[in-house]
N, C-alpha and C positions, 0 to 999 in steps of 0.2 A: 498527486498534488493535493494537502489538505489545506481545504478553506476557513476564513472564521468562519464561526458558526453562529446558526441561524433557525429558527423554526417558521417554515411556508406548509402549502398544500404538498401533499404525497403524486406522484404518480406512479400506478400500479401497470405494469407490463404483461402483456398478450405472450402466447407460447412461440409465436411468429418472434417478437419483438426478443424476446429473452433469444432463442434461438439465433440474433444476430447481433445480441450482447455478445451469445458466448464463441460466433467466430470472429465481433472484434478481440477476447479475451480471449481465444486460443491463441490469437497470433501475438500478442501483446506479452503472452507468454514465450512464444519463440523468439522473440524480441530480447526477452530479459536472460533469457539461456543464452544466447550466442553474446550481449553484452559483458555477463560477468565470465563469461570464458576469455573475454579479450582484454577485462580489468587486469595489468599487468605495470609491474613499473616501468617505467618510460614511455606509458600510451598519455597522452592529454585527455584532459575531458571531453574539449571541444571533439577529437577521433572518435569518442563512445557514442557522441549524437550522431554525429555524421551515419556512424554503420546504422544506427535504430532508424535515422531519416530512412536512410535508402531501403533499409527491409521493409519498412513499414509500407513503403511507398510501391514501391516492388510487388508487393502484393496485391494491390489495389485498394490501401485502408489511407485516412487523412491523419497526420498528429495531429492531437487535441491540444496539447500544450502549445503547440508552438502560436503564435498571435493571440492565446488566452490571455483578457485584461492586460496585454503588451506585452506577453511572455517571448523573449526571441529565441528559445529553443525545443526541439523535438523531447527530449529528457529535461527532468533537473537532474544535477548530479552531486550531491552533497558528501562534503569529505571531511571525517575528522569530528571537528567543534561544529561544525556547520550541520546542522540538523535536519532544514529538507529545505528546497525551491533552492537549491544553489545553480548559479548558470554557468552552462557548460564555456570552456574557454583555452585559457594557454595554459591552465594548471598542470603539471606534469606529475603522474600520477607517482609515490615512490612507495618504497616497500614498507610494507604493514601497514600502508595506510585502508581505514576503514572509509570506503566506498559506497554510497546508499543510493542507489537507480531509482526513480520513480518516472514511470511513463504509461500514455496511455495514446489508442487508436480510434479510431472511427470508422463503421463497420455500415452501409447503409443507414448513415444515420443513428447508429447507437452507439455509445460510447466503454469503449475498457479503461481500469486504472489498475494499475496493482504497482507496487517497491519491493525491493531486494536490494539486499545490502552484502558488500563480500567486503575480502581481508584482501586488498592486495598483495603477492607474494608472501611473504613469511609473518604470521601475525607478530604483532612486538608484544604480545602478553597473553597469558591466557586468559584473561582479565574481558579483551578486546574479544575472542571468540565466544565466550562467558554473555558479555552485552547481545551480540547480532542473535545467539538462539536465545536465548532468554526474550527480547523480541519477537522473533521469529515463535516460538511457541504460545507467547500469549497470544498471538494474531489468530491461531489455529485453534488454540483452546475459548475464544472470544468466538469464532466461525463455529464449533462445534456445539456450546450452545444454543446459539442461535436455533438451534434443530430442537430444541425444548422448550425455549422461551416465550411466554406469553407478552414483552412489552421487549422495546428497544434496546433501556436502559440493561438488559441483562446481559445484554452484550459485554457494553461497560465493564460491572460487574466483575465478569467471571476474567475480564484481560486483567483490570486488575487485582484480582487473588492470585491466578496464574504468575504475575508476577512476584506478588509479595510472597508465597510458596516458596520461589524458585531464590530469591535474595532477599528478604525482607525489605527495606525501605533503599535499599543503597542504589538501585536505578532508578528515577524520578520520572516519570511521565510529560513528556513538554503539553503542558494546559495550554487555551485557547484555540488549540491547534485540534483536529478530531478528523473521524470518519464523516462520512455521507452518504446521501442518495445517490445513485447514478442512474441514466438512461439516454432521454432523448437529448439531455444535455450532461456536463463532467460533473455536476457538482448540483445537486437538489435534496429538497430536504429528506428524510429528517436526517439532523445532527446524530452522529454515533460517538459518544464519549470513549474515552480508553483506563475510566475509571470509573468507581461507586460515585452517584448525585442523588440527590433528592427526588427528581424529577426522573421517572421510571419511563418517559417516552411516549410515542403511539404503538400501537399495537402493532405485531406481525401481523401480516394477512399477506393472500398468496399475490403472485405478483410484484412484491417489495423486491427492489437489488439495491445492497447498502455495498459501501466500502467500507472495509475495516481495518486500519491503519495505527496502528499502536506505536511511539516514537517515545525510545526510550534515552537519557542518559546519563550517563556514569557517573552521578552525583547530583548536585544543584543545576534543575533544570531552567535556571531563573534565564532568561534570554532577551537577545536585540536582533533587530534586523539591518545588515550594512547598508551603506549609502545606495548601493543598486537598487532598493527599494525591493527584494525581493527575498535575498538570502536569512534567512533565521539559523543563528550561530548562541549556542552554549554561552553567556556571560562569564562563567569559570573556565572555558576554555577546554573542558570534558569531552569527549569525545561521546558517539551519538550514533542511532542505530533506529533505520527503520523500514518496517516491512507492510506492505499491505496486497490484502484480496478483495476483489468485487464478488459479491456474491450474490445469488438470486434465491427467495423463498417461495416456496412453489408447493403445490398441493402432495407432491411424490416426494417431498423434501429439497434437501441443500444441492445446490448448484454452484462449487465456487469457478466462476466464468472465466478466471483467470489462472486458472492451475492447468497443467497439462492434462493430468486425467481427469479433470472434473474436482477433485479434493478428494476420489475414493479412498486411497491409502492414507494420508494424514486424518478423515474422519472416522475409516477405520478403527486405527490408532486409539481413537476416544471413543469407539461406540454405538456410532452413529452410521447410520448407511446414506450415501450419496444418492441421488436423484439420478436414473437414468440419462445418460448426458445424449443432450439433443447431438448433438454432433458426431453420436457412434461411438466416441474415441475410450 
């Protein structure tokens, strides 16, 4: 779930604390696996909350979204034009439609967030699987330096080069809209842009766990939010793609709390070596 954005005080997390980040974010992870395996056409949205309700539950973690600022469900589930905080409901899902999950748990008192986005059945363009990794790698390449960066803003940065790399200008970034802090509550500061600003941030230092949540789409990202007071949907009607990971910065390095192995392989991939994962795994 991304909040406006705001600059407060930091809070920095204990290896106790982080350590029960990362088994609300492991399971918040297994949440998101067994979701998009069940995104299929003819499930409804309202079906995707329900299964993440009960696993979440099942395990013994709280959903964070649901009762947030009057949120009435376990997920948002954003389809299409509809770009994030959509609520789950009687929508019936159909084929190639793009699907974006965002949810999050509560672990002891500490919070997970991460998004995944699938293709429903049979994508309708290669265009539509093109949007979700192009997302999907700037998240990763925004996470990866993270591992070098000296201020916030470089997060930013590098998601949006990673983009412009990968398309030049033709997937637009939905502004207002950004990453955060996470911990003892879903949404604290600092702000995590998913582009270049002026304003370069606070500093890394250990103990930070930011989300980083990049939301891209397929043209003019210019946007409204419908009368639910919640849903933020494309003005052009563009279809819309987004991913995010909580992660923790820690003196042995990167932590992403919500990947299954920690992020070893995708930071790999760039470079970078992962932080022994508190949880073994």
């Amino acid at each position: 779930m991304s909040p406006r954005l705001r600059r407060e005080r930091i809070e920095y997390k204990s290896g106790e604390q982080i350590l029960d980040m990362r088994r609300a974010g492991h399971l918040i992870a297994q949440v998101h696996a067994e979701v998009a395996k069940a995104i299929k056409p003819g499930i409804t949205t309202k079906e995707l909350d329900t299964l993440a309700e009960t696993m979440i539950r099942d395990n013994g973690a709280i959903p964070n979204f649901k009762g947030y600022q009057g949120f009435p469900a376990t997920l948002c589930v954003s389809v299409n034009e509809e770009i994030v905080h959509g609520i789950p409901g009687s929508r019936v899902i159909e084929d190639g439609d793009i699907v974006s999950v965002d949810g999050g748990c509560i672990v002891n008192g500490w919070h997970s967030d991460s998004a995944v986005t699938t293709i429903a059945g049979n994508p309708r363009s290669e265009r539509d699987v093109l949007l979700s990794e192009v997302t999907r790698r700037s998240m990763w390449d925004g996470i990866a330096a993270m591992a070098s960066a000296t201020y916030v803003g470089e997060i930013g940065a590098a998601v949006e080069d990673s983009v412009f790399a990968a398309v030049g200008e033709e997937f637009q970034h939905l502004e207002d809209f950004g990453g955060h802090g996470i911990g003892s509550a879903m949404h604290q500061p600092p702000s995590v842009m998913n582009f270049r600003t002026h304003d370069r941030g606070p500093k890394l230092k250990n103990g930070m766990c930011l989300a980083i949540e990049p939301m891209l789409v397929d043209g003019d990202a210019a946007w409204e939010m419908l009368p639910d007071e919640w849903t933020i949907v494309a003005r052009s009607g563009k279809r819309a793609a987004h991913w995010e990971h909580s992660v923790a910065y820690t003196k042995a390095g990167l932590i992403v709390l919500t990947a299954l192995d920690g992020g070893r392989e995708e930071l790999a991939a760039r470079g970078v070596q992962a932080a022994p994962d508190p949880l073994g795994s």
